[in-house]
MIBAPA-657544 format. One line per field, with one value per residue: residue number from 1; residue in three letters; x, y, z of N, C-alpha, C, O in turn. Coordinates in pm, 1 decimal, decimal comma. Layout:
MIBAPA-657544
resi	NUM; ...
resn	ALA; ...
n_c1	X; ...
n_c2	Y; ...
n_c3	Z; ...
ca_c1	X; ...
ca_c2	Y; ...
ca_c3	Z; ...
c_c1	X; ...
c_c2	Y; ...
c_c3	Z; ...
o_c1	X; ...
o_c2	Y; ...
o_c3	Z; ...
***
This chain:
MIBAPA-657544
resi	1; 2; 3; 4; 5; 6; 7; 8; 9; 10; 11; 12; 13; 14; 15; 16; 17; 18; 19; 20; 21; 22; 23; 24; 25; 26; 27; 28; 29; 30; 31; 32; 33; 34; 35; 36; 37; 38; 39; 40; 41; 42; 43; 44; 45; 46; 47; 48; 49; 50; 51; 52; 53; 54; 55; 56; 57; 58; 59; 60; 61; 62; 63; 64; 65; 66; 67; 68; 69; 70; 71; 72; 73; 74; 75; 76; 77; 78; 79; 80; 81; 82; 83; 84; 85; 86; 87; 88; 89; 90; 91; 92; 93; 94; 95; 96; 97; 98; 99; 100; 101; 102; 103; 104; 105; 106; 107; 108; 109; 110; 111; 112; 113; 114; 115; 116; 117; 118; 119; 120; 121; 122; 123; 124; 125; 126; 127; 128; 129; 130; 131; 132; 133; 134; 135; 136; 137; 138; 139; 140; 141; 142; 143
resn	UNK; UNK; UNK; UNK; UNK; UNK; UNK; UNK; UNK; UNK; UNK; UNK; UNK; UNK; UNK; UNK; UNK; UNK; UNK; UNK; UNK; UNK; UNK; UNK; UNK; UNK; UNK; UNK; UNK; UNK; UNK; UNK; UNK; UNK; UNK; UNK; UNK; UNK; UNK; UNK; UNK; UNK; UNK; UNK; UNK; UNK; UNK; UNK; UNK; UNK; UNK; UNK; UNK; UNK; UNK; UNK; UNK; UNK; UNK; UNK; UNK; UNK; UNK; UNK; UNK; UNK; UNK; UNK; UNK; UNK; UNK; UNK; UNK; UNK; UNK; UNK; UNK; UNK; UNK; UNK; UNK; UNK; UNK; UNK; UNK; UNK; UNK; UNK; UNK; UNK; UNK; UNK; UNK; UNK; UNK; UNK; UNK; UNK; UNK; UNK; UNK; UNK; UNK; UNK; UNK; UNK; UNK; UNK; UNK; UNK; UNK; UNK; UNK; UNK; UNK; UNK; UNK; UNK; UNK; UNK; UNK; UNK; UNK; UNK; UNK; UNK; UNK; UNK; UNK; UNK; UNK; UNK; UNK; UNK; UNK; UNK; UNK; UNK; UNK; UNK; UNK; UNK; UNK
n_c1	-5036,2; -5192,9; -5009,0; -5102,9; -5042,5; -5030,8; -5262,0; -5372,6; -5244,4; -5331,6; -5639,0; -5625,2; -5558,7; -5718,0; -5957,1; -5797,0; -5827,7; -6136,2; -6146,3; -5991,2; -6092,0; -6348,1; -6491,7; -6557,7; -6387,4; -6297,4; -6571,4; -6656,8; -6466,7; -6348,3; -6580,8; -6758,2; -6977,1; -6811,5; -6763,8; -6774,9; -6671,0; -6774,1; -6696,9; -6709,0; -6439,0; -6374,6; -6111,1; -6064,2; -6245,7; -6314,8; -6418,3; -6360,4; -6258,0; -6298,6; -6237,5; -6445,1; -6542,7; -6857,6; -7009,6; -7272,2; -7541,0; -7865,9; -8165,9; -8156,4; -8012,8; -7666,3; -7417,6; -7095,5; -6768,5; -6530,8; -6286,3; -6010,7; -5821,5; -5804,9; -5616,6; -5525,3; -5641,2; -5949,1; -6045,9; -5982,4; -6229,4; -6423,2; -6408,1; -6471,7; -6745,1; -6861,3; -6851,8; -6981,3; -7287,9; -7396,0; -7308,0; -7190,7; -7238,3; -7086,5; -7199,3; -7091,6; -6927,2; -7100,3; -7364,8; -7288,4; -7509,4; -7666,5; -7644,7; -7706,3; -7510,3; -7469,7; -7396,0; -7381,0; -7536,5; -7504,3; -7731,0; -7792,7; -7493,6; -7444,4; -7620,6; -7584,6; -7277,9; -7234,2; -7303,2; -7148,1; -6920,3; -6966,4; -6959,4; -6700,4; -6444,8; -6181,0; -6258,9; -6345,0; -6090,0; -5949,5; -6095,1; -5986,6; -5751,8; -5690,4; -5807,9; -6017,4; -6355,2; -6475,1; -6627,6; -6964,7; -7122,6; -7391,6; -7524,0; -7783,8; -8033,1; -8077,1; -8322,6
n_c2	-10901,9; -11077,6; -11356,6; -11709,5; -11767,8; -11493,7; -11440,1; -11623,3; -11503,4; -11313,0; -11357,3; -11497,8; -11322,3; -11127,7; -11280,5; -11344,6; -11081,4; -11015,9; -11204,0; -11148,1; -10886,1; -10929,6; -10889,0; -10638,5; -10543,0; -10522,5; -10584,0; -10470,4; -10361,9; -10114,5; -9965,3; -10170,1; -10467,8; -10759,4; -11038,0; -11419,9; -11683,4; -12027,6; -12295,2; -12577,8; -12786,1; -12791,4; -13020,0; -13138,3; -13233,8; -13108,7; -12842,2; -12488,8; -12198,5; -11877,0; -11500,3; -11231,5; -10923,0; -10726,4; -10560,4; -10514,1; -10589,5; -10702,1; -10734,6; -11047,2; -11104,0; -11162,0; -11001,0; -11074,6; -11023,5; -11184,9; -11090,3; -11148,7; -10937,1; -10836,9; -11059,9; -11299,2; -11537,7; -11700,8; -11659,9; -11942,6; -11983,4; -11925,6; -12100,0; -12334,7; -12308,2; -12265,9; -12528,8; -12670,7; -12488,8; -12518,5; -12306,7; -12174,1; -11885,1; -11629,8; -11321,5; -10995,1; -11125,8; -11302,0; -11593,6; -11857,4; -11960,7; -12134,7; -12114,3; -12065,0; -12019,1; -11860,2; -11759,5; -11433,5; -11372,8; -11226,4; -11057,5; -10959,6; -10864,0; -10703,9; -10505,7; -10468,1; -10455,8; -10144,8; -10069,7; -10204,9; -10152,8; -9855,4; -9893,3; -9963,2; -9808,9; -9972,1; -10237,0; -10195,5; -10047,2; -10313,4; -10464,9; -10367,4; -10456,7; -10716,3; -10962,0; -11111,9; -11134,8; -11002,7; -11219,8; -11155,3; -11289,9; -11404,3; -11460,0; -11662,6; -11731,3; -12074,1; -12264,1
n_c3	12710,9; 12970,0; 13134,8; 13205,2; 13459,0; 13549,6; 13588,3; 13752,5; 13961,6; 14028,1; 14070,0; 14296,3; 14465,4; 14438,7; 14592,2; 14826,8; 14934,0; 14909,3; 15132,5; 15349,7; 15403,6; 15472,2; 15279,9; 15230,2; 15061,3; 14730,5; 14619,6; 14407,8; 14130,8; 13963,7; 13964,3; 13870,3; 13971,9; 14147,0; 14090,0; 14120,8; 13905,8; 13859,2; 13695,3; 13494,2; 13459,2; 13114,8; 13027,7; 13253,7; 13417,6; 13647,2; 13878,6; 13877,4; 13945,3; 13856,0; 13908,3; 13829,7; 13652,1; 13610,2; 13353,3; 13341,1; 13507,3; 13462,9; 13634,0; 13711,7; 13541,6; 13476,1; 13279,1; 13172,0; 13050,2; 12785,6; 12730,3; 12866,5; 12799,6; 12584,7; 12422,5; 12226,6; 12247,4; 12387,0; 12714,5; 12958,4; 13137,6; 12977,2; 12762,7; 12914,4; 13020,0; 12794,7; 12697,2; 12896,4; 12969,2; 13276,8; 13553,6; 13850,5; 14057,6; 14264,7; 14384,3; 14478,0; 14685,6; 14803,3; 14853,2; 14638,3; 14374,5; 14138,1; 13820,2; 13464,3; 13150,9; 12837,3; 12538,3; 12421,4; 12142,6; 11802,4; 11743,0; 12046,1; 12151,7; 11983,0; 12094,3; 12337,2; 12336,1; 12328,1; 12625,0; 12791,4; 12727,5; 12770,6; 13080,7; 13160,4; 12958,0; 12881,4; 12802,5; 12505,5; 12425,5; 12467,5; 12302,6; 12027,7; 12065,0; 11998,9; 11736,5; 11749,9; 11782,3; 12103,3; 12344,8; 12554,2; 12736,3; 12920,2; 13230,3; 13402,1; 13620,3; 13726,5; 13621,3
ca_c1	-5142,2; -5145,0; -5008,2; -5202,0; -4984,2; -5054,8; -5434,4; -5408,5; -5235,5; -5465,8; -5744,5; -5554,1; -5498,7; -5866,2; -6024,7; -5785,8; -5885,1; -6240,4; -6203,2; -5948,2; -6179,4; -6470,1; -6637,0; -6536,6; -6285,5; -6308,9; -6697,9; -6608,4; -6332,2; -6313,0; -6723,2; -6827,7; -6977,9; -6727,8; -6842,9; -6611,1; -6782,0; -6707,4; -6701,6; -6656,8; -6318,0; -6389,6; -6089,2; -6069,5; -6408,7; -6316,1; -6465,6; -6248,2; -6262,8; -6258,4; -6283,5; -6458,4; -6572,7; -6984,0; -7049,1; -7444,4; -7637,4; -8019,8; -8260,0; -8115,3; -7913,0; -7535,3; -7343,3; -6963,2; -6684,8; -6444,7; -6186,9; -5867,9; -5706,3; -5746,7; -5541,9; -5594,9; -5735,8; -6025,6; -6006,2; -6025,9; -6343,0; -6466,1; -6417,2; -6563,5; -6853,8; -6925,6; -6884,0; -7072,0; -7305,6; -7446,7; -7205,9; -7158,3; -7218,3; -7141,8; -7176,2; -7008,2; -6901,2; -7301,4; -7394,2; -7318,4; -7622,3; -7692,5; -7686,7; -7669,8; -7408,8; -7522,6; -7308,4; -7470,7; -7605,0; -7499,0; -7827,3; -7752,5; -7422,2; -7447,4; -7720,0; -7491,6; -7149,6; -7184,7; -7338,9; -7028,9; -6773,4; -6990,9; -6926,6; -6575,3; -6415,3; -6138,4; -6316,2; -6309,3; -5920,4; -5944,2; -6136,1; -5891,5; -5577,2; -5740,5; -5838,8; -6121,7; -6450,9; -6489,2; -6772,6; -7038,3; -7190,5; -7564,2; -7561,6; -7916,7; -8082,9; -8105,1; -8469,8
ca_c2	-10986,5; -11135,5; -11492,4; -11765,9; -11736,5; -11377,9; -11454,5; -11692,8; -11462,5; -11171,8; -11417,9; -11535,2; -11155,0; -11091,2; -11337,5; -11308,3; -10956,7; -11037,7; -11316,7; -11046,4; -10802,6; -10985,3; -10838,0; -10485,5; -10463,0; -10653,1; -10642,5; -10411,2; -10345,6; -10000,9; -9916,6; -10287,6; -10524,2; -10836,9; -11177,0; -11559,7; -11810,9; -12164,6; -12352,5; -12732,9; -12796,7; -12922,0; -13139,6; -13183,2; -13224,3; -13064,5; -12683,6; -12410,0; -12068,6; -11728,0; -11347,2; -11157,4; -10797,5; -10778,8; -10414,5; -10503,2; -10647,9; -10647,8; -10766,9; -11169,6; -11141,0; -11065,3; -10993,0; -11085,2; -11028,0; -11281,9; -11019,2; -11179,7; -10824,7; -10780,3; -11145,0; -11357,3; -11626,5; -11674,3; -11708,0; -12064,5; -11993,6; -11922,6; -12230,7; -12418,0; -12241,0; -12286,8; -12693,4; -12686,3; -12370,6; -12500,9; -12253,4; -12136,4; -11720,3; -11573,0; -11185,3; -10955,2; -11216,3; -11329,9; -11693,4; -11919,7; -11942,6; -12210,7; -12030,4; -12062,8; -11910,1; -11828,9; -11660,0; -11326,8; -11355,9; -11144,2; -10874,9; -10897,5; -10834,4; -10542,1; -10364,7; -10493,4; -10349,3; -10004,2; -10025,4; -10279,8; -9974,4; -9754,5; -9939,5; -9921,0; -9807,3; -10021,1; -10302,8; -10118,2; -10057,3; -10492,4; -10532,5; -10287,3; -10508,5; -10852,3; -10942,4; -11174,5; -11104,0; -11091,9; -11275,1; -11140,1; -11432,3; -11367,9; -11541,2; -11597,0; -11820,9; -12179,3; -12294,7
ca_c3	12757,4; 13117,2; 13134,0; 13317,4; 13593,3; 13651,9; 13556,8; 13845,9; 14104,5; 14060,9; 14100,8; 14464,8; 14519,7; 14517,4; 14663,4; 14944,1; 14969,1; 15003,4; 15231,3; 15490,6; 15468,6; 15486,1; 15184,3; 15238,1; 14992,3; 14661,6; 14578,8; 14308,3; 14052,8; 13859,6; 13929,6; 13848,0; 14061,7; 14125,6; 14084,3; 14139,8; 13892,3; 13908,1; 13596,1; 13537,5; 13395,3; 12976,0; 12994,4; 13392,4; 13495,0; 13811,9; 13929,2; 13850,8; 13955,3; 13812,3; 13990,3; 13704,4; 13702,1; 13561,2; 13350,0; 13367,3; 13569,1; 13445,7; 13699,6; 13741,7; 13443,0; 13453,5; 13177,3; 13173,3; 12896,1; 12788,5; 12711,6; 12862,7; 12871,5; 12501,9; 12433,5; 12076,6; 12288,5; 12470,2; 12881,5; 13000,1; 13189,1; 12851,3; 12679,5; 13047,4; 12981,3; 12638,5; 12683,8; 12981,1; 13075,6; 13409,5; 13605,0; 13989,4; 14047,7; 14423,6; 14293,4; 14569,6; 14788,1; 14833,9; 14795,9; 14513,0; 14302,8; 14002,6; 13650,6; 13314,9; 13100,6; 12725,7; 12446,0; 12380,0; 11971,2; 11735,0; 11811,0; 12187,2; 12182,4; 11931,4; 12161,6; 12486,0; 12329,9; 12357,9; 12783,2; 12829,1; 12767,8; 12843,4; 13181,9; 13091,8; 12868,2; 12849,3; 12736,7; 12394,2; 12391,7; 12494,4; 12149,3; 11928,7; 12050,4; 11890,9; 11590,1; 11809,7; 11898,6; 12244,9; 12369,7; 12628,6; 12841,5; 12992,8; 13302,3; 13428,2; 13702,2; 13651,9; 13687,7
c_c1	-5096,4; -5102,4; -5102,4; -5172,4; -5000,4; -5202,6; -5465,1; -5374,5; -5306,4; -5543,6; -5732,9; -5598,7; -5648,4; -5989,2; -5960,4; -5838,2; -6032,6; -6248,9; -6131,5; -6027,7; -6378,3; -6586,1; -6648,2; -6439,9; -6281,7; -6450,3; -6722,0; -6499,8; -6368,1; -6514,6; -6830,7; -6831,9; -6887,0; -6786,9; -6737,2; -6738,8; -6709,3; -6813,3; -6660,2; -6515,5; -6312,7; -6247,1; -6040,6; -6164,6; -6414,2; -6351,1; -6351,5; -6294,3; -6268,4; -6334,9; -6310,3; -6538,3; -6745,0; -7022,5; -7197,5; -7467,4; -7765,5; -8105,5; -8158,9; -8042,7; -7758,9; -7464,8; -7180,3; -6871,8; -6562,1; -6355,2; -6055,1; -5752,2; -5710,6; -5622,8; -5642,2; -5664,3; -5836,0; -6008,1; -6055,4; -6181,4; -6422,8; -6516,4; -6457,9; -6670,3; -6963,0; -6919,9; -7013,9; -7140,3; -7385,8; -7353,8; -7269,7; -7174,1; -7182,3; -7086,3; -7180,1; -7016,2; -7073,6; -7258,0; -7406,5; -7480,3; -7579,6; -7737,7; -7660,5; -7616,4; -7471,6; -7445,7; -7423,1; -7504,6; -7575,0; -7564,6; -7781,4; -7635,9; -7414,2; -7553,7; -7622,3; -7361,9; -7112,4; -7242,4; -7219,0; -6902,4; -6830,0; -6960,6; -6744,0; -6510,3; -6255,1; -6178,6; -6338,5; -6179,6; -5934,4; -5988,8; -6039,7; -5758,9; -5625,5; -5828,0; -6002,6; -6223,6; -6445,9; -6595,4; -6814,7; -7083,6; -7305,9; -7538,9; -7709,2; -7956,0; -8090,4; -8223,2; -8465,2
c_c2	-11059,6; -11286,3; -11574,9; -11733,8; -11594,8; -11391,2; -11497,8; -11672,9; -11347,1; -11211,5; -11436,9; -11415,1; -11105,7; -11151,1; -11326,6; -11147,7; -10945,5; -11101,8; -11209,1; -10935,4; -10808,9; -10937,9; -10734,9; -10457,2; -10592,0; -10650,6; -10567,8; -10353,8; -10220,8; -9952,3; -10050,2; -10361,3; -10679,2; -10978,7; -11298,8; -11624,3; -11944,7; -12238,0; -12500,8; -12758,5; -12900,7; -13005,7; -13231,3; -13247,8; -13157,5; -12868,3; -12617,6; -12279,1; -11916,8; -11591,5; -11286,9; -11023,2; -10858,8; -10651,4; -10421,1; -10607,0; -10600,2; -10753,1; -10915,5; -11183,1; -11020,0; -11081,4; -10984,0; -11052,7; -11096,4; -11238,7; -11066,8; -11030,1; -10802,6; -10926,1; -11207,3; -11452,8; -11643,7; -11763,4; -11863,5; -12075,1; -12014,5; -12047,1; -12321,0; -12403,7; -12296,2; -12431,9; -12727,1; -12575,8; -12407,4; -12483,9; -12226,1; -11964,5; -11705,6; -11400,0; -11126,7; -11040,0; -11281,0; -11517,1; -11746,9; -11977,1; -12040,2; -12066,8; -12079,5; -11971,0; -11936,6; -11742,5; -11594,3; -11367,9; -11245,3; -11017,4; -10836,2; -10878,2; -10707,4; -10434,9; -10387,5; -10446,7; -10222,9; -9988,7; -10117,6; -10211,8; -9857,5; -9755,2; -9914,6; -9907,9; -9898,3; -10148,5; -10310,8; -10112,9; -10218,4; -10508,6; -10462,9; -10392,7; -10651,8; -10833,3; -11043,1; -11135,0; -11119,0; -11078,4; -11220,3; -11270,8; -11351,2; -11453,7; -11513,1; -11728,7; -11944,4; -12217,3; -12482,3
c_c3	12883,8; 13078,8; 13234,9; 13462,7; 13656,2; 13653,4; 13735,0; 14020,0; 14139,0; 14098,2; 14262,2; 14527,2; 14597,8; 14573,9; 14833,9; 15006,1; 15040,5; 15123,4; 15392,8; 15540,5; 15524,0; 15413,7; 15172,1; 15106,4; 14867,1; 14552,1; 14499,3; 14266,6; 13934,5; 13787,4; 13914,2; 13966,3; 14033,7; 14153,2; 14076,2; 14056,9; 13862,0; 13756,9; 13607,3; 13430,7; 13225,4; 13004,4; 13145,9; 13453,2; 13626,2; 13841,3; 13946,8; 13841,8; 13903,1; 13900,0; 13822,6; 13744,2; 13585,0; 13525,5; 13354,0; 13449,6; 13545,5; 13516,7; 13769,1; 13650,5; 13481,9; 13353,3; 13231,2; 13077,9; 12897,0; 12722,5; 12691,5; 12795,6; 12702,4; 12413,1; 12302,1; 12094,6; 12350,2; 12635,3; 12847,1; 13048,2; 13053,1; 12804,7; 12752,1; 13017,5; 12857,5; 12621,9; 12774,6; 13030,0; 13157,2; 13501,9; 13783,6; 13990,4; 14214,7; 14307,8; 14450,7; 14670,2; 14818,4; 14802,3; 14678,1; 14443,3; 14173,0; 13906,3; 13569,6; 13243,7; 12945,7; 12662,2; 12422,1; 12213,8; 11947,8; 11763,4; 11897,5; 12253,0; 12071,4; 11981,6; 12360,8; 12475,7; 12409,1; 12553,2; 12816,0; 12792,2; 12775,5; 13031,3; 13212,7; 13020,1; 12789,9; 12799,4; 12567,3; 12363,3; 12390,8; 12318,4; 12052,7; 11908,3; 11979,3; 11741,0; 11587,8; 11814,3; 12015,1; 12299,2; 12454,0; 12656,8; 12912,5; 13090,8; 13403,5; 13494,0; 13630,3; 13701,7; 13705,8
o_c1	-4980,2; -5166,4; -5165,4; -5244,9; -4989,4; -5257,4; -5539,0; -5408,9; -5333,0; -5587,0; -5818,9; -5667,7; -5684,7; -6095,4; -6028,9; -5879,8; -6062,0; -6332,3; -6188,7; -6040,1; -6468,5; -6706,3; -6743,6; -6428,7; -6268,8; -6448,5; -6844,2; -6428,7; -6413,3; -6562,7; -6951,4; -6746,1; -6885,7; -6857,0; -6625,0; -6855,8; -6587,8; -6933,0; -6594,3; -6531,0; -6273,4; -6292,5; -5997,7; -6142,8; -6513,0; -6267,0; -6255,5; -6362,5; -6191,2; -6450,5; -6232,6; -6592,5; -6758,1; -7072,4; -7250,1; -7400,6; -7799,9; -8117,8; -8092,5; -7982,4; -7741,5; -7441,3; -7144,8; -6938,0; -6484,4; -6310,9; -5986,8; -5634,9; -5609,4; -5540,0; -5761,0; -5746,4; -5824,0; -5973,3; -6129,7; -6252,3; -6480,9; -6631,9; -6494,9; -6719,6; -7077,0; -6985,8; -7115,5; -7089,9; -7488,7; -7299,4; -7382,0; -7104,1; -7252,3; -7002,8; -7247,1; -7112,0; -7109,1; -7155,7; -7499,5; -7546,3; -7472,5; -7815,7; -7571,2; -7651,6; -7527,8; -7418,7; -7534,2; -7407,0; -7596,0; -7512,5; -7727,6; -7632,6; -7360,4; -7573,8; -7620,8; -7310,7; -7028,6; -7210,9; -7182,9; -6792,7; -6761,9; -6944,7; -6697,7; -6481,2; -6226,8; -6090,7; -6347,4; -6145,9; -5927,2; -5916,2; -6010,4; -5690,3; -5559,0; -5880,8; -6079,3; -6206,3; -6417,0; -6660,3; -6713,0; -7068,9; -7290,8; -7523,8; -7744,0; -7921,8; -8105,4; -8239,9; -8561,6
o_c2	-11096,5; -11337,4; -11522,1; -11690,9; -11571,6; -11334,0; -11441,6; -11729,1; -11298,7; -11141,2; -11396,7; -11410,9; -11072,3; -11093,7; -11308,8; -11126,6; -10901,5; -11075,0; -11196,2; -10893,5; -10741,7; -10934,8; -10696,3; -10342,9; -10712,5; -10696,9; -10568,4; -10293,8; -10251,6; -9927,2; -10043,6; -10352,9; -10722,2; -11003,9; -11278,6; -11628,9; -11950,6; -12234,7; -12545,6; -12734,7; -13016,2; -13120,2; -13346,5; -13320,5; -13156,5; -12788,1; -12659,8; -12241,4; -11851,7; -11585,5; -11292,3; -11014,1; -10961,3; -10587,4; -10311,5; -10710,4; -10488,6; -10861,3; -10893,3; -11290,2; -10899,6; -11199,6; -10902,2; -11059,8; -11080,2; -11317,5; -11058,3; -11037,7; -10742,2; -10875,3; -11187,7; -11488,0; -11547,2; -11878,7; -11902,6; -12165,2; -12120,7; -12089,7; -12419,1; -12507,5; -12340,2; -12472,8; -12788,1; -12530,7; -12340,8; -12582,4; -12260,7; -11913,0; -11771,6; -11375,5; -11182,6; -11032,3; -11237,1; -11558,4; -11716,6; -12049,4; -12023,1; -11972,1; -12163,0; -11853,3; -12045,5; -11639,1; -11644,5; -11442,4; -11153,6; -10910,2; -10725,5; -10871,5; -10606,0; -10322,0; -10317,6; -10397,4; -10194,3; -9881,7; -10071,7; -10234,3; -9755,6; -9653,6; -9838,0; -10018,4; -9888,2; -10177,5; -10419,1; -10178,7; -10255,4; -10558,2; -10549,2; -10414,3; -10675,4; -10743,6; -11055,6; -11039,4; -11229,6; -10974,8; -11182,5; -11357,8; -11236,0; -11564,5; -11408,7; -11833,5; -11949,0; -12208,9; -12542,2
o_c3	12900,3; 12986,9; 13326,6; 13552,5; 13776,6; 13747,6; 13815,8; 14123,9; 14249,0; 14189,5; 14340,4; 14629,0; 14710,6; 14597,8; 14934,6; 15120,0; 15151,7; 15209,8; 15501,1; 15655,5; 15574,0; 15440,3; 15104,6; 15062,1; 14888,8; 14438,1; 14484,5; 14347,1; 13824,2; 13676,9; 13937,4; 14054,2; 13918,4; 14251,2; 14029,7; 14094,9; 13843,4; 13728,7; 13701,1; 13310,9; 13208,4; 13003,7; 13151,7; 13550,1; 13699,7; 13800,7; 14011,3; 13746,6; 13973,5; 13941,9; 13727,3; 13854,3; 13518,1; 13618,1; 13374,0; 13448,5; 13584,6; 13459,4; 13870,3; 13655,5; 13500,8; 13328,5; 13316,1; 12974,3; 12991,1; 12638,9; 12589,4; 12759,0; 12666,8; 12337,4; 12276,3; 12009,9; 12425,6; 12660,8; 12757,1; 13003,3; 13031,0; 12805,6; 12687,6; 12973,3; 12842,8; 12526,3; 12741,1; 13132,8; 13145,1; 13552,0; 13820,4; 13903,2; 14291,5; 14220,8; 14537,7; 14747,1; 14927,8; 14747,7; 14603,4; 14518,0; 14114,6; 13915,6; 13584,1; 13252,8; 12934,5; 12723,3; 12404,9; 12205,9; 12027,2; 11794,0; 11901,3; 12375,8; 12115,9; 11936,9; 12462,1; 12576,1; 12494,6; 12605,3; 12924,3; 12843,4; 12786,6; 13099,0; 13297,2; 12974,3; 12670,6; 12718,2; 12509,4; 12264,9; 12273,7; 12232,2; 11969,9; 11808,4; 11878,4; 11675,2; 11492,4; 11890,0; 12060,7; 12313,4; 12512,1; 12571,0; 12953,1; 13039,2; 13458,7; 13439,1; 13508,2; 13823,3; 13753,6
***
């Protein structure tokens, strides 16, 4: 499982990527489109970053997975999220956008499973190595 510290230099890695190439290189990861969302820090209060890959996108909704590589815990963003979901989206480098983040439900993550490794399939190996669920997140305009 990655430690924070590599969590937090891959994150560096590819944001610098986007920002050198100016959006050329970056705005997808392994077929998915790549998205930075900005969470409010539960015991910081302060906005905190994540590069996350997105296997759906349906219309204004993106779906995320709080994987963490397959790890017994759930990502930090995660647990930001789930205290507070009025989140930050820029989806391929694009303008940050107000959303709302939402744990998928039971139904809509058992009809969202199988297109979220059908997207990739490692996502699947990720759930085999825990003993976790790992959560889907809906993120979807904030009105």
């Amino acid at each position: 499982m990655p430690s924070d510290l590599q969590l937090k230099i891959m994150n560096a890695v590819h944001r610098a990527l986007l920002t050198v190439s100016g959006g050329r290189i970056g705005n997808s990861v392994l077929g998915m489109a790549s998205l930075e969302l900005t969470t409010i820090g539960r015991k910081s209060g302060t906005p905190r970053k994540s590069m996350l890959t997105a296997p759906i996108i349906d219309g204004d909704t993106i779906v995320v997975v709080a994987s963490r590589g397959g790890d017994d815990t759930h990502p930090a963003w995660f647990l930001n999220l789930r205290d507070n979901p009025d989140v930050e989206v820029s989806l391929r480098n694009g303008p940050e956008r107000p959303m709302l983040a939402t744990v998928a439900t039971a139904e809509q993550r058992a009809e969202l499973w199988p297109r979220v490794v059908a997207a990739y399939k490692g996502y699947g190996d990720y759930q085999k190595k825990t003993t976790r669920e790992i959560p889907l997140v809906l993120l979807t305009p904030r009105t």
